[in-house]
PAZAPA-4460 file (N, C-alpha, C; in steps of 0.05 Angstrom, whole numbers, plus 32768, in hexadecimal, padded with zeros to 4 digits):
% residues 243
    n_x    n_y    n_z   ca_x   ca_y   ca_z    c_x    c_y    c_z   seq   type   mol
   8274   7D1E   80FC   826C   7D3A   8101   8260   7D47   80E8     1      X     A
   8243   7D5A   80F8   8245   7D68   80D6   8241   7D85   80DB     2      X     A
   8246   7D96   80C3   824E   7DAB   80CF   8235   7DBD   80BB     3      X     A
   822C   7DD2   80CB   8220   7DE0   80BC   8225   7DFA   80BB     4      X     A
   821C   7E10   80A7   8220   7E2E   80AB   820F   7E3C   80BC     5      X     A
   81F5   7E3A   80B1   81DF   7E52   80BF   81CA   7E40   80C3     6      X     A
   81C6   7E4D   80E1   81A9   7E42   80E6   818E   7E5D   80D2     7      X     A
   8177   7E55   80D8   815E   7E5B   80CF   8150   7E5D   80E5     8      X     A
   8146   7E79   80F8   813D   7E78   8110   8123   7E86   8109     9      X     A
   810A   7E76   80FF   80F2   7E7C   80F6   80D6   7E7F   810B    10      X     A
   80D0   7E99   810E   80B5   7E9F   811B   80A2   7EB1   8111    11      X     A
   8095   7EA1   811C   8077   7EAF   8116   8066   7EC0   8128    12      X     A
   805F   7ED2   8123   8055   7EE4   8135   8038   7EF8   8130    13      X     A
   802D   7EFA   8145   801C   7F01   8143   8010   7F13   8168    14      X     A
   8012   7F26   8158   8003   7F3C   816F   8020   7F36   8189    15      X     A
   8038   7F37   8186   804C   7F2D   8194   805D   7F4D   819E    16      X     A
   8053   7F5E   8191   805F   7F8A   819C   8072   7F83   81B0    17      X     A
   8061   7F7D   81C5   806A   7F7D   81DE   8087   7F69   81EF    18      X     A
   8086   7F50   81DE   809F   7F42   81E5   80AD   7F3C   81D4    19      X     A
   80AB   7F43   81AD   80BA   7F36   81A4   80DA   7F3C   819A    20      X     A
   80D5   7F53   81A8   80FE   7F5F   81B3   810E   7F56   81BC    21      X     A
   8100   7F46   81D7   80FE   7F38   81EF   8111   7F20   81D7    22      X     A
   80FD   7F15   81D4   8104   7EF9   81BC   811B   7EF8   81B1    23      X     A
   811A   7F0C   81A3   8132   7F1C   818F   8156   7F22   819D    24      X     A
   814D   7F27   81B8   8165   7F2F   81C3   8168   7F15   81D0    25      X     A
   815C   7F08   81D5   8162   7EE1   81DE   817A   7EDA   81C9    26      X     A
   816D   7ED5   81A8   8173   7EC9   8197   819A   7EDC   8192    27      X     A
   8193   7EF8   818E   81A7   7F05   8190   81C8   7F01   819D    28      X     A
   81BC   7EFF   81BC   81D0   7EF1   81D1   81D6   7ED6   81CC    29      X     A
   81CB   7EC6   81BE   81D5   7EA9   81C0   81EC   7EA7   81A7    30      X     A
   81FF   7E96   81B3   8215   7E94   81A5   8210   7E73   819A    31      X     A
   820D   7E6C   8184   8207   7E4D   8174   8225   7E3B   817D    32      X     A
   821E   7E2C   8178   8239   7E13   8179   8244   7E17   815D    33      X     A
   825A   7E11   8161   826F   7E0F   8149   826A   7E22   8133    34      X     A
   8261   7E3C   8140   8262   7E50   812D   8250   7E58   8122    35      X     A
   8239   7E47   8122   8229   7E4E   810E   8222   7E6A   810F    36      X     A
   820E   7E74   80EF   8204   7E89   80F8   81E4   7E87   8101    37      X     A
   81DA   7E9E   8103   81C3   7E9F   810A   81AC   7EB8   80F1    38      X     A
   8192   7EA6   80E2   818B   7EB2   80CE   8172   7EB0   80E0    39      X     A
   8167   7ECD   80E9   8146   7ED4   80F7   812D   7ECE   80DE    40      X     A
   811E   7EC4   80D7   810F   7EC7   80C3   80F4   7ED2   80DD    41      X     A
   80E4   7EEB   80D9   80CB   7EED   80E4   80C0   7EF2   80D6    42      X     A
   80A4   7EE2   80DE   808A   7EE7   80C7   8073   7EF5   80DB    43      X     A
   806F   7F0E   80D9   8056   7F16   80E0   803A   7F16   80D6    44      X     A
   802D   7F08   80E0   800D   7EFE   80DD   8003   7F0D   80DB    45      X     A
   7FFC   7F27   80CE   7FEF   7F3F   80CA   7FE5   7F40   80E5    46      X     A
   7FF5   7F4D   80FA   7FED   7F51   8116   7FDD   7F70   811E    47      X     A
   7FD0   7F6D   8130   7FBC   7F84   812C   7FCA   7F9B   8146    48      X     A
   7FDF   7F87   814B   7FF1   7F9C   815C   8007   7FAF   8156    49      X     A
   8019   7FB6   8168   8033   7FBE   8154   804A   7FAC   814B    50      X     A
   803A   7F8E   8148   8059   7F87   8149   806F   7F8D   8131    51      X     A
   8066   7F92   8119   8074   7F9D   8109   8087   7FB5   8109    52      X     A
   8078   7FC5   8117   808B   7FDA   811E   80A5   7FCC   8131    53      X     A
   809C   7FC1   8144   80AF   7FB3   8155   80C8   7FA4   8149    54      X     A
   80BB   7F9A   813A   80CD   7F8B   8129   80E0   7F9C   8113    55      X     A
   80D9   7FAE   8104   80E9   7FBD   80F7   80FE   7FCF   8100    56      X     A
   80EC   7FD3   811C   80FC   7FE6   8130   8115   7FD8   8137    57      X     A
   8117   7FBF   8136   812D   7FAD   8142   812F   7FAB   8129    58      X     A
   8132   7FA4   811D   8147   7FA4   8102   8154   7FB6   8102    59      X     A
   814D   7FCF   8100   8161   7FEE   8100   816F   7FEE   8117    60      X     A
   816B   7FE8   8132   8176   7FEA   814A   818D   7FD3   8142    61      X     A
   818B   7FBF   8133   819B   7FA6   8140   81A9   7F99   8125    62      X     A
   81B4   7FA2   8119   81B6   7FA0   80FE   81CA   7F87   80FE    63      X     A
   81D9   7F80   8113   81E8   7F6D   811C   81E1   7F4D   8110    64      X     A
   81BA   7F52   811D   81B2   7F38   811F   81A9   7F39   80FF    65      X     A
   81AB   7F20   80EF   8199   7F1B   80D5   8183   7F10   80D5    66      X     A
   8170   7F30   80D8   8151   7F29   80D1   8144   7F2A   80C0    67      X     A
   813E   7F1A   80B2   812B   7F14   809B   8105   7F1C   80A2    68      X     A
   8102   7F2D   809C   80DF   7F38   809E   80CC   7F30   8090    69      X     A
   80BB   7F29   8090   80A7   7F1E   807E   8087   7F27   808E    70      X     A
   8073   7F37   8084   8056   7F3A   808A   8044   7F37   8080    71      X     A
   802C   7F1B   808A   8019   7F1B   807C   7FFE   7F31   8075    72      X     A
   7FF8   7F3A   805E   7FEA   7F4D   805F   7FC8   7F4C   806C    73      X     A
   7FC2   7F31   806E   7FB2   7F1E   807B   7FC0   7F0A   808E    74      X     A
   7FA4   7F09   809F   7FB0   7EF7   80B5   7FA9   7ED9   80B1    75      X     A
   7FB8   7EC3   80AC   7FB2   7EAA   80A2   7FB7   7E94   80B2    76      X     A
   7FC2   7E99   80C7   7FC6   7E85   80DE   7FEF   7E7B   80E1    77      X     A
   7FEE   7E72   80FF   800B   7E72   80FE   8017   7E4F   80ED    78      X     A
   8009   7E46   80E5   8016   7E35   80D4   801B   7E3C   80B2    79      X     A
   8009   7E4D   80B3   8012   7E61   8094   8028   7E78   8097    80      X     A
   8030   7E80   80B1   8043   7E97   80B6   8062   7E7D   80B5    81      X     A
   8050   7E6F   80BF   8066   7E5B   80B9   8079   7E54   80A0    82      X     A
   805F   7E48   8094   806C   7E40   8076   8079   7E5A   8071    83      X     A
   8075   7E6C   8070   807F   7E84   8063   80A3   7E82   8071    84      X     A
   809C   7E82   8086   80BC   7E86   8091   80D2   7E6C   808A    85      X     A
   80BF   7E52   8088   80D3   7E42   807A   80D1   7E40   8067    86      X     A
   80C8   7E4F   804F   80CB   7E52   8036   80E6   7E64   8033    87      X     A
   80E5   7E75   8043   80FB   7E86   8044   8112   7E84   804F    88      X     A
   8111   7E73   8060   812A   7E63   806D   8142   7E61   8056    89      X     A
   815C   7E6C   805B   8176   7E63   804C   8185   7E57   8061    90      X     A
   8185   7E4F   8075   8195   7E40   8094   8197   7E23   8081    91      X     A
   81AC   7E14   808B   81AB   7DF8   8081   819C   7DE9   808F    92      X     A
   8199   7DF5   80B2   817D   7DEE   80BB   8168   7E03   80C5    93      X     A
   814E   7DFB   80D0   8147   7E15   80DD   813B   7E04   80F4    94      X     A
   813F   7E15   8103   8120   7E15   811E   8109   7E23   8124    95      X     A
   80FC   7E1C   812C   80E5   7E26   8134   80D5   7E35   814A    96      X     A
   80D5   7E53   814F   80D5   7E60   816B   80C0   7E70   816E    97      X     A
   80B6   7E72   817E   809D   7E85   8183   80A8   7E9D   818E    98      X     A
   8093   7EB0   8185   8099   7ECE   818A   8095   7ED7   81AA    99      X     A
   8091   7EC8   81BB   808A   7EC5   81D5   809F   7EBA   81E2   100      X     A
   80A4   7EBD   8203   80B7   7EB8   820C   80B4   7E97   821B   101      X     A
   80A3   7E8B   8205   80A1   7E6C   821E   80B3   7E5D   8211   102      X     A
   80C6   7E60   81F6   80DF   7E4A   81FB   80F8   7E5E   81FA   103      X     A
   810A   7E57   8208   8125   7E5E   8209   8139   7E59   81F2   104      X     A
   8146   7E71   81DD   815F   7E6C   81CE   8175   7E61   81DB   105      X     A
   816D   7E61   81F5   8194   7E57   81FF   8199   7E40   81F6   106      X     A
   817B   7E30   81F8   817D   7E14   81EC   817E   7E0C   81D8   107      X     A
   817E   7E21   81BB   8180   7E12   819D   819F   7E02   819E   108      X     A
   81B8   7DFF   81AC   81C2   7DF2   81AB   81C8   7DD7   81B0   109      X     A
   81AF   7DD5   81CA   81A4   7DB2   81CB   819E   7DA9   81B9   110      X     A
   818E   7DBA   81A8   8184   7DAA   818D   8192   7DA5   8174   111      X     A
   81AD   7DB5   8174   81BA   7DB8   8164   81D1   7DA1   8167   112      X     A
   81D0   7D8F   8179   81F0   7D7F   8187   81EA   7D6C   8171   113      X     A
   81D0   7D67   816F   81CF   7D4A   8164   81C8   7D4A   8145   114      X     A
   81D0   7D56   813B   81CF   7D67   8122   81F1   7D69   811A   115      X     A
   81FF   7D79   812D   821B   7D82   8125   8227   7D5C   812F   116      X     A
   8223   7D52   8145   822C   7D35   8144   8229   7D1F   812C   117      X     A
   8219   7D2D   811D   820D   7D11   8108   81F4   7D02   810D   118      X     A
   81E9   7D04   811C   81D2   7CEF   8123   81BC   7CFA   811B   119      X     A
   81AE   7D17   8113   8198   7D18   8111   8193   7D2D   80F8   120      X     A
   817F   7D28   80F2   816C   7D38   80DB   8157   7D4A   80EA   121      X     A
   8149   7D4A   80F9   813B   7D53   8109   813E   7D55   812B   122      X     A
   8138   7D67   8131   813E   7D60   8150   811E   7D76   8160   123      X     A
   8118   7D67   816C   80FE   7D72   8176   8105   7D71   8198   124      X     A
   8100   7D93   81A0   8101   7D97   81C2   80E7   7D94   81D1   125      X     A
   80EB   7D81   81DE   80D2   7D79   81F0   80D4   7D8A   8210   126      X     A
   80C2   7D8E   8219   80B8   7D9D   8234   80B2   7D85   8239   127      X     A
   80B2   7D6B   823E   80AD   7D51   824B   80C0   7D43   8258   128      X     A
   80D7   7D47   8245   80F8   7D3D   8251   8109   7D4D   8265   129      X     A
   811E   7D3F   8273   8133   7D50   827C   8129   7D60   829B   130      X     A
   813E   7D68   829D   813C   7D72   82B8   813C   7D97   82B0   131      X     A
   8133   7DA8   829A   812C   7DC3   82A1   811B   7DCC   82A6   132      X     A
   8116   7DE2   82AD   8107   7DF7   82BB   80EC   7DF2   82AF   133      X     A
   80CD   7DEB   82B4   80BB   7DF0   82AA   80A8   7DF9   82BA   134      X     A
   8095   7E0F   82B2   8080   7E21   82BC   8068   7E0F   82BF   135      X     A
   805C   7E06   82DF   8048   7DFC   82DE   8030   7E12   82DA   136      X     A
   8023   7DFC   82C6   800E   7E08   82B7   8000   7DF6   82AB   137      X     A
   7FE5   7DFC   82AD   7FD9   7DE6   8298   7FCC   7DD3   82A0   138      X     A
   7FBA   7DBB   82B1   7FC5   7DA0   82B1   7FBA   7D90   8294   139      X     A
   7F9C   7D9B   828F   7F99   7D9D   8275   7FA6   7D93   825D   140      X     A
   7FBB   7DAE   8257   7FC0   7DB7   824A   7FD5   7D97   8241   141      X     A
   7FE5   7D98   8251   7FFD   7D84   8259   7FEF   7D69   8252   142      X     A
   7FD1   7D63   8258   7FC8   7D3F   825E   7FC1   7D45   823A   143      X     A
   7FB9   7D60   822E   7FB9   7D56   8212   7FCE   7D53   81F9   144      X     A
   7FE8   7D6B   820C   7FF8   7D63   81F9   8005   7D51   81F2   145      X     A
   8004   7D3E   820B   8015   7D28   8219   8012   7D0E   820E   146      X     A
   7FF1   7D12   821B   7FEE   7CEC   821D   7FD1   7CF4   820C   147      X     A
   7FD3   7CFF   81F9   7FB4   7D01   81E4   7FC1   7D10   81C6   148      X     A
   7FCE   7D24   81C3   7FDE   7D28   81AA   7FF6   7D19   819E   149      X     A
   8005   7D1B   81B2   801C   7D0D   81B2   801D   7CF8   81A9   150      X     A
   800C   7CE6   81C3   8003   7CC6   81C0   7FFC   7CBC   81A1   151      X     A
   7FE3   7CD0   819C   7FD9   7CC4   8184   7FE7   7CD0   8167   152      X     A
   7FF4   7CDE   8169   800E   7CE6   8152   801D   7CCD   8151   153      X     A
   8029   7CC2   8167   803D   7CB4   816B   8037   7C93   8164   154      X     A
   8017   7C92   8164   8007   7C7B   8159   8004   7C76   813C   155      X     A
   8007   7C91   812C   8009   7C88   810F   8025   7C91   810B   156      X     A
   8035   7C9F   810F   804E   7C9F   80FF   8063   7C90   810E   157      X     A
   805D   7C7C   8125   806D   7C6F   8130   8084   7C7E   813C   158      X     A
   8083   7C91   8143   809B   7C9D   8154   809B   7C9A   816D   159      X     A
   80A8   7CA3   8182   80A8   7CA1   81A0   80B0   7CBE   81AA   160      X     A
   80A3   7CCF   81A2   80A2   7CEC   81A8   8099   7CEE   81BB   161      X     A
   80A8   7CFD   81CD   8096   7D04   81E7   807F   7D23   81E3   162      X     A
   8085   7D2E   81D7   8080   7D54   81CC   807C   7D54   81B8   163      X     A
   8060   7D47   81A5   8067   7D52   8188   805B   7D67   8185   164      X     A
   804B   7D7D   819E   8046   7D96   819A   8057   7DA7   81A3   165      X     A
   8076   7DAD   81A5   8082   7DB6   81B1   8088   7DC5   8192   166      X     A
   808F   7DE7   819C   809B   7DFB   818B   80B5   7DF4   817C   167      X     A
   80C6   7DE6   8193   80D9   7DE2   8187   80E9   7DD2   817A   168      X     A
   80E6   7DD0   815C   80ED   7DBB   8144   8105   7DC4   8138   169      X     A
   8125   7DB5   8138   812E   7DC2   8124   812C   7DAD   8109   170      X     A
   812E   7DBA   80F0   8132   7DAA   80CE   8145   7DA4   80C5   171      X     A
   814D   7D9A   80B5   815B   7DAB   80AA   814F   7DB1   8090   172      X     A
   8153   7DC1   8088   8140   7DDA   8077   813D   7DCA   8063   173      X     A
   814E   7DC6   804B   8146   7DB5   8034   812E   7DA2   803B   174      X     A
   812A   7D92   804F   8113   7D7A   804E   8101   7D85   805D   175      X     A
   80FB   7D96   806F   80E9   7DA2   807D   80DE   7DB8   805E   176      X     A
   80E9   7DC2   8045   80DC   7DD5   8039   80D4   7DBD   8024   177      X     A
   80D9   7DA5   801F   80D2   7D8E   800A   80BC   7D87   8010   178      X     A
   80AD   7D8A   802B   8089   7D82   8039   807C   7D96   8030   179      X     A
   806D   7D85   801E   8050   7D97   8016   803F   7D9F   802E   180      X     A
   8046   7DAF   8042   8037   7DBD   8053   801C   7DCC   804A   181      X     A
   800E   7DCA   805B   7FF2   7DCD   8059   7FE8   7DE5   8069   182      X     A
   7FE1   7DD0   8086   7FD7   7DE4   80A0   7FD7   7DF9   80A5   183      X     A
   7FCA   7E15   80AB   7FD4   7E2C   80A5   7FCD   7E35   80BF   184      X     A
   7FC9   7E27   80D6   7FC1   7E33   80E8   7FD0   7E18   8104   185      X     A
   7FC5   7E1A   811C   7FCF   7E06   8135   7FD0   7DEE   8128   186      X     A
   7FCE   7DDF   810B   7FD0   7DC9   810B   7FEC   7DC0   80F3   187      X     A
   7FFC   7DD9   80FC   8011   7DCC   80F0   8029   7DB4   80FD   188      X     A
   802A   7DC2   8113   8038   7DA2   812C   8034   7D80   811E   189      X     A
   8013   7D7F   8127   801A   7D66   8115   8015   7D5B   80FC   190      X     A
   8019   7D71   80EE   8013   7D6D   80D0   8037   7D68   80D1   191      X     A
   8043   7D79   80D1   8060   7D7E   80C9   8073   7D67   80DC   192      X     A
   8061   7D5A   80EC   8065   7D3D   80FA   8065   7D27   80E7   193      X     A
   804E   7D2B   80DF   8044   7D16   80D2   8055   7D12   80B7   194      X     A
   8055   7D20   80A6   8067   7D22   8091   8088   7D20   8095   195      X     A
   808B   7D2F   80A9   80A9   7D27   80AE   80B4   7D06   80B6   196      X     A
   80A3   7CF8   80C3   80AD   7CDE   80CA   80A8   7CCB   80B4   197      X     A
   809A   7CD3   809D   8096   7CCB   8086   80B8   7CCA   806D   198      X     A
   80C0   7CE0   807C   80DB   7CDC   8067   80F4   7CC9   806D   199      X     A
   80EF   7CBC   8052   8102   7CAA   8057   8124   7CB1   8060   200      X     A
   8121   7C9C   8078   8141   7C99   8080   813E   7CAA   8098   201      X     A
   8131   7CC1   809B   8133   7CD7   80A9   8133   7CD0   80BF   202      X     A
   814C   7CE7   80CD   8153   7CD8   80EE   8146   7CF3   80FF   203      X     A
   8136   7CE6   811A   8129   7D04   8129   8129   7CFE   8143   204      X     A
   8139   7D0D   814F   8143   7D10   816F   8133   7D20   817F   205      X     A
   8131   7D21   8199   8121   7D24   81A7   813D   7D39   81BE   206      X     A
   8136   7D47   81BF   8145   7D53   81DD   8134   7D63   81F0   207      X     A
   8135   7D62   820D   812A   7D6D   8224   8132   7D8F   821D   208      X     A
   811F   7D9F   8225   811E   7DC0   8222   810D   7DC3   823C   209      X     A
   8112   7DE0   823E   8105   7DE9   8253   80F0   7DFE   824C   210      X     A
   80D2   7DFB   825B   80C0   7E16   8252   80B7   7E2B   825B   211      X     A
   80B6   7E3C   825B   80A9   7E4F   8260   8090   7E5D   8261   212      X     A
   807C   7E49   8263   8057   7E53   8259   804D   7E6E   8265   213      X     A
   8039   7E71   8252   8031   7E87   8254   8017   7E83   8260   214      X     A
   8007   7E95   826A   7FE9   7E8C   8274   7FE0   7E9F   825B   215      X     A
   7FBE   7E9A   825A   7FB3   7EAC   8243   7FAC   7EC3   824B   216      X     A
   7FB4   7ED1   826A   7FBB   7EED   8265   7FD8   7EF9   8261   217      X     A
   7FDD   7EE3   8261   7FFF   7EEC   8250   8003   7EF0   8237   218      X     A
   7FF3   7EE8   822D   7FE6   7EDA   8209   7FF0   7EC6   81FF   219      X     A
   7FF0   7EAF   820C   7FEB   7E96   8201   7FD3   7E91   81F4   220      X     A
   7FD5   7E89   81DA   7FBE   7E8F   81C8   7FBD   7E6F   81B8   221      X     A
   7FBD   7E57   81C6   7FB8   7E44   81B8   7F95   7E37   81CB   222      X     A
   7F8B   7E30   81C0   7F70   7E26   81D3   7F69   7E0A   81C9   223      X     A
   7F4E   7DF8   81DA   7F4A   7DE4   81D5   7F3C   7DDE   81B4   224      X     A
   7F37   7DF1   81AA   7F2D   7DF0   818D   7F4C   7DE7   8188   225      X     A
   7F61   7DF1   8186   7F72   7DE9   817E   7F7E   7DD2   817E   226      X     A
   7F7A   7DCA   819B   7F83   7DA4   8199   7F63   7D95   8188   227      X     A
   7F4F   7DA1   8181   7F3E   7D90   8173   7F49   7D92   8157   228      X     A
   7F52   7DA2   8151   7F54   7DA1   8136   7F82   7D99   8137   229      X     A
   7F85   7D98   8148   7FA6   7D8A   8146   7F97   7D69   814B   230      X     A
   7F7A   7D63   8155   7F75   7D44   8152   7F72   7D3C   813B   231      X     A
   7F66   7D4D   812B   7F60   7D45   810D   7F6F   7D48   80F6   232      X     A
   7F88   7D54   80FA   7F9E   7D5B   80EB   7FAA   7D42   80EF   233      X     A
   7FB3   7D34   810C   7FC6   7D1B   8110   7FB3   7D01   80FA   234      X     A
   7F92   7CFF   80F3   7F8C   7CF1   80E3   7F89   7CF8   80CE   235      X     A
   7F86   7D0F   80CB   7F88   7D18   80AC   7FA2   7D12   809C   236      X     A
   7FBD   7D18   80A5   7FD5   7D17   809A   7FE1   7D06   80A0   237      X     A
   7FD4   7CE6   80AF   7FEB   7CD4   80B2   7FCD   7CBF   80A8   238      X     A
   7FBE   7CC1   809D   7FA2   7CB5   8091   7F9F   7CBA   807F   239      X     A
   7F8D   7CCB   8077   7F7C   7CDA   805B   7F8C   7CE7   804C   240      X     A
   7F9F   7CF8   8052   7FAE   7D03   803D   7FCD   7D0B   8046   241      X     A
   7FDE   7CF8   8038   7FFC   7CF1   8049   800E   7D04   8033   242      X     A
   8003   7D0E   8023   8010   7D20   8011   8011   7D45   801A   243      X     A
***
């Protein structure tokens, strides 16, 4: 068994006013396994909405929860809102959540079993596995995360990932902040893939999650520019430059 203190519950957000209370009061309600605590890190993307107000507003309202605030004064993409939040991370691990309601907190404890059991260093939630709830959507969307990102991630760093574009990753913080991260925008998935299966010894589990998608009048804001340039990231960082 291993035991940890505080998780690291890191998002990024951008133009999110409207749900990311929603989010907030998810993470709020969930009670961790064996105690842990719960450390919010949000990074706002210099959003051209209110989400900052939103966000501060819930800090004062909710003093309960420990939120850590962070705003870029420029907008630099969500794999730079990223680095920022796991730079800031003090959790012995953290996860990874979007400011949107398509994954569920009830589940950071699936990801957490195999972690508190001993077996893992990483544990990555797949929308591929398992028998939960998922929002048909996409078919697209699904044939490239699937059997075209995935696939070819899983061709240079040898893993058998079903989801390596799935939101939800937990670290544990020390070796997830030791990757010279790069990406500052949609191509951090498999950059932070790619480097992670690179560390020696490192053990990385897979568990079934359930999703929630959004359509892009909901504001799902990832597009096919984006899987072109997550194609060129999977050869860039497991090819040309592994540092």
């Amino acid at each position: 068994m291993v035991s940890f203190n505080k998780l690291s519950i890191v998002i990024p957000a951008y133009n999110e006013a409207r749900t990311i209370h929603l989010i907030l009061d998810r993470i709020s309600n969930v009670t961790l396994i064996n105690n842990i605590e719960k450390e919010v890190v949000i990074v706002d993307d210099c959003s051209s909405d209110n989400t900052g107000d939103a966000i501060e507003n819930y800090q004062r309202n909710n003093p309960a929860l420990n939120i850590k605030y962070f705003k870029h004064e420029v907008n630099k993409g969500k794999g730079a809102a990223l680095h920022t939040g796991i730079k800031s991370a003090t959790g012995d691990y953290l996860i990874i959540q979007d400011a949107d309601l398509e994954y569920d907190p009830e589940e950071y404890n699936l990801l957490i079993k195999p972690v508190v059991r001993g077996d893992a260093d990483v544990v990555y939630g797949s929308r591929f596995m398992g028998g939960s709830p998922h929002r048909i959507l996409f078919f697209w969307h699904t044939i490239g995360n699937k059997f075209v990102l995935t696939f070819l991630s899983n061709m240079f760093t040898n893993l058998n990932l079903t989801d390596m574009e799935t939101c939800y990753k937990l670290f544990k913080t020390s070796v997830v902040q030791s990757l010279n991260l790069k990406e500052r925008r949609f191509g951090f998935e498999p950059e932070v893939t790619a480097k992670i299966s690179r560390v020696p010894k490192i053990r990385i589990y897979e568990v079934g999650i359930s999703y929630y998608g959004r359509t892009y009048e909901e504001g799902k804001k990832i597009g096919w520019k984006d899987g072109v340039r997550a194609i060129y990231c999977i050869f860039k960082y497991n090819i040309f430059s592994k540092k």
